[in-house]
N, C-alpha and C positions, 0 to 999 in steps of 0.2 A: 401213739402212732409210731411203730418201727420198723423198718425195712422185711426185718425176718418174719415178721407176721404175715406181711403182703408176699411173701417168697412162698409160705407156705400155704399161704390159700390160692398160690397157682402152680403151687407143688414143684417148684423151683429150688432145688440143691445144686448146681453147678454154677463155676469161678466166676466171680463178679468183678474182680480185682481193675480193671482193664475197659476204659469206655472206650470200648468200639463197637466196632459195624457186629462182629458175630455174637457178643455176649447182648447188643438193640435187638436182632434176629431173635435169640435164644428166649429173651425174658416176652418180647411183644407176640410169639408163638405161644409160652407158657398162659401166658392173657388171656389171649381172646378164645383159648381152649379149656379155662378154667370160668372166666366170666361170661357170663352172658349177655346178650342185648337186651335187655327186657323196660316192659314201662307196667310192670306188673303194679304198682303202687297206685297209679292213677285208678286202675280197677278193682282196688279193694280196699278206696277210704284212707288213704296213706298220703301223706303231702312229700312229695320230695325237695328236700331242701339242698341250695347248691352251695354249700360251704365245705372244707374238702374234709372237716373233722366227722359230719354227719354221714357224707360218701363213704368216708373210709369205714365208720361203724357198721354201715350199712353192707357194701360190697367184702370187706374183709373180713370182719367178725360175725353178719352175722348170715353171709356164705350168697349173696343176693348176688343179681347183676345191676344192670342201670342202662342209661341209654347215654349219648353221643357226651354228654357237658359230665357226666359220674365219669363212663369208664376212661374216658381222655383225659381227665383232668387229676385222676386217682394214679393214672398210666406217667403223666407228666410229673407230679410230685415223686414218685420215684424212679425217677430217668433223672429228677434232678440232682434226687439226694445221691445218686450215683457217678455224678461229675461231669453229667454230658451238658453240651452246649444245647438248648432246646428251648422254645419260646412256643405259645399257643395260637394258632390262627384261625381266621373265621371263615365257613363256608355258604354257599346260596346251592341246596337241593334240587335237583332239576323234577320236576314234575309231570311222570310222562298224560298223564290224564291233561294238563294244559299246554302240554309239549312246550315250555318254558322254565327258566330257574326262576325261583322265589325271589321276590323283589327286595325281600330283608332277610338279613343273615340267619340261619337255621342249624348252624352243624358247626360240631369244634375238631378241628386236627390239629398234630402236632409237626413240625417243623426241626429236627434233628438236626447238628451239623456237627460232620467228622471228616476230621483233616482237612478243612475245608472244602466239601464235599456236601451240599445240602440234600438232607432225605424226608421224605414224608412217612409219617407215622400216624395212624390212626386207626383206632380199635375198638371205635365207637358207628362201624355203618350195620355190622350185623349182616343177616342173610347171604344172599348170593354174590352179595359186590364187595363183601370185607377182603382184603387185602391178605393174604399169608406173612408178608414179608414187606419190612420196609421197601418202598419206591424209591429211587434215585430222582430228584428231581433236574429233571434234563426233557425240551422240548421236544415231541415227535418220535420219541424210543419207543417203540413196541416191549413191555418187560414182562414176561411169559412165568407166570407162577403157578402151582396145583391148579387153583377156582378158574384162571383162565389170563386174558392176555389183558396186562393194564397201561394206559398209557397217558401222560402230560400231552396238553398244547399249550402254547402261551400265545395269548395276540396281548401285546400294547400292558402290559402290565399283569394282565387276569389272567389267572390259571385256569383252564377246562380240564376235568378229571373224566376219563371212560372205561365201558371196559369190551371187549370182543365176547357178544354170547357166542353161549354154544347151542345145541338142540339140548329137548331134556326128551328123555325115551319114559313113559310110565307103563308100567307091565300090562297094567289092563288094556291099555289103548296097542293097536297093532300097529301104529303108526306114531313115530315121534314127531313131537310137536315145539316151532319154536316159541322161547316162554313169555315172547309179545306179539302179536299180529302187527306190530311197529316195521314200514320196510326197513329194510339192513338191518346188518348184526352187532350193527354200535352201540353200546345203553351208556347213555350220557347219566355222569352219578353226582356230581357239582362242582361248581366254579370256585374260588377263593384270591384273592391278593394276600401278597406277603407282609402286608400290614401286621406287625406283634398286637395280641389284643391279651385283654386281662378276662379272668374268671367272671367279675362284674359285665363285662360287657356281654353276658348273656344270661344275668339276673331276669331280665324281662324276658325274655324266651320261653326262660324254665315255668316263667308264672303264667304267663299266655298259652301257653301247651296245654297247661294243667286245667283252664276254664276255657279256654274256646271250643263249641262243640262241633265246629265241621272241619280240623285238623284230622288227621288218620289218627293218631297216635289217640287221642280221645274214642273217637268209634272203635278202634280195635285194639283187644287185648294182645300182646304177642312178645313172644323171647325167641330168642335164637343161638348156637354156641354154635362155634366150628367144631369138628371133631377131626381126628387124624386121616381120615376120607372125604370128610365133605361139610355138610352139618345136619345137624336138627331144628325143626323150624315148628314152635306150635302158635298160630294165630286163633286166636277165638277156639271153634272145640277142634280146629280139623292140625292135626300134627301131620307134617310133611320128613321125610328124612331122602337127603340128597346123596349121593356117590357122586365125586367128582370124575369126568371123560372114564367113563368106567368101559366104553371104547372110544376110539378117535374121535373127536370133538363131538363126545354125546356125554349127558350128563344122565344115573338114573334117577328117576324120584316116585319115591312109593308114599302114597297122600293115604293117610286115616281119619275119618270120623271122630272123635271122642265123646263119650260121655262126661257127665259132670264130675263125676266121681273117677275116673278114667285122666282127666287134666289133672285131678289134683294128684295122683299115683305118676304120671308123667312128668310130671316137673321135680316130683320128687328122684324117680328115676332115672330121667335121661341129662336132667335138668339140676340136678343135688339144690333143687328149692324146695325148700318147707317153708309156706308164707303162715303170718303170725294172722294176721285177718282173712278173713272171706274173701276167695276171688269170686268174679262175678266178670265172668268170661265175655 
């Protein structure tokens, strides 16, 4: 495992010399636009295993993505070996079908701090609520990136994470649509305390994900990458690709059908996955 390997499978060549705030920017942009979110393993016979020697084979060498506990924890080993101050925390997923967050921790971020200055890092949500840009972690700040406007609350200890939708416009419909029938434009994305947690304490997670079958990530196949506009989003056969505010707070998003043989050319394509086993979408 060596830093230059992980640089070049996010196509990373600029000065690393220097832990700061713009070289966190520069490498967590290179990330989440070279990796992908994906839980492609579970649907084709793959065990994923959460120790960072198998991530790293997996996500680096042999070009894959991973989902919240791979790409956070692949992202954190090297923020470390880079000499930044950064510890791993836990998240509770808000659930809008229960309109409640999960009662047991579900999601790993990371927790950055420069010059005394703590920021949230995480490059493991994927879709429409990944982050461009570290967050400053500070109560109540409205912090306005490409995807749209993100923001902290703190009551009593817990952090709540959100973000401001926008409309998404799709070509065929003459009318844009917002992307929950949810009243307001808040999408609540998860809660966490600043509690430091270790890689183990989401051992059970990753094995509970893998066999419970009425989790989402179980029912449904899906990857996602940011691209320099917006991202790509293939769930099951249908591939979605997003433009970010492509006008004033509209987003576009033009949704495809796939064939079987259509995903596996799309993951290839949009996606630079070539999986070694059968998906089984």
């Amino acid at each position: 495992m060596n830093l230059q390997e992980y640089f070049a499978r996010i196509s990373y060549n600029n000065s690393h010399k220097d832990a700061d705030l713009q070289t966190l920017t520069d490498i967590f942009q290179h990330h989440i636009q070279a990796i992908p979110f994906e839980n492609l393993s579970m649907h084709c016979g793959e065990t994923i295993e959460l120790d960072l020697q198998s991530t790293y084979n997996k996500i680096v060498r042999k070009k894959r993505g991973g989902w919240c506990m791979e790409s956070n924890h692949l992202l954190f080993w090297a923020l470390q070996q880079l000499g930044y101050d950064i510890c791993i925390l836990g998240g509770n997923t808000y659930e809008p079908a229960e309109r409640a967050y999960t009662a047991e921790m579900n999601h790993i971020l990371l927790k950055v701090v420069i010059k005394g200055d703590p920021y949230i890092v995480d490059a493991g949500f994927g879709g429409a609520y990944q982050a461009w840009q570290p967050l400053m972690l500070i109560s109540g700040k409205d912090q306005p990136q490409v995807p749209g406007i993100f923001r902290f609350t703190e009551d009593n200890g817990t952090w709540f994470f959100e973000k401001v939708k926008r409309k998404h416009y799709i070509p065929e419909q003459s009318v844009p649509f917002p992307d929950t029938p949810q009243l307001g434009n808040i999408r609540k994305i998860y809660t966490f305390t600043l509690e430091p947690r270790h890689i183990n304490d989401f051992q059970g997670l990753n094995t509970y994900l893998q066999v419970s079958p009425d989790n989402i990530l179980r029912k449904k196949s899906l990857c996602t990458l940011q691209t320099t506009e917006g991202l790509y989003a293939l769930v099951g056969w249908t591939f979605t690709e997003m433009k970010y505010n492509y006008v004033d707070d509209m987003d576009v998003v033009q949704i495809t059908t796939l064939t079987d043989e259509e995903v596996e050319k799309t993951l290839k394509d949009k996606f630079n996955i070539v999986l070694e086993n059968k998906l089984v979408p």
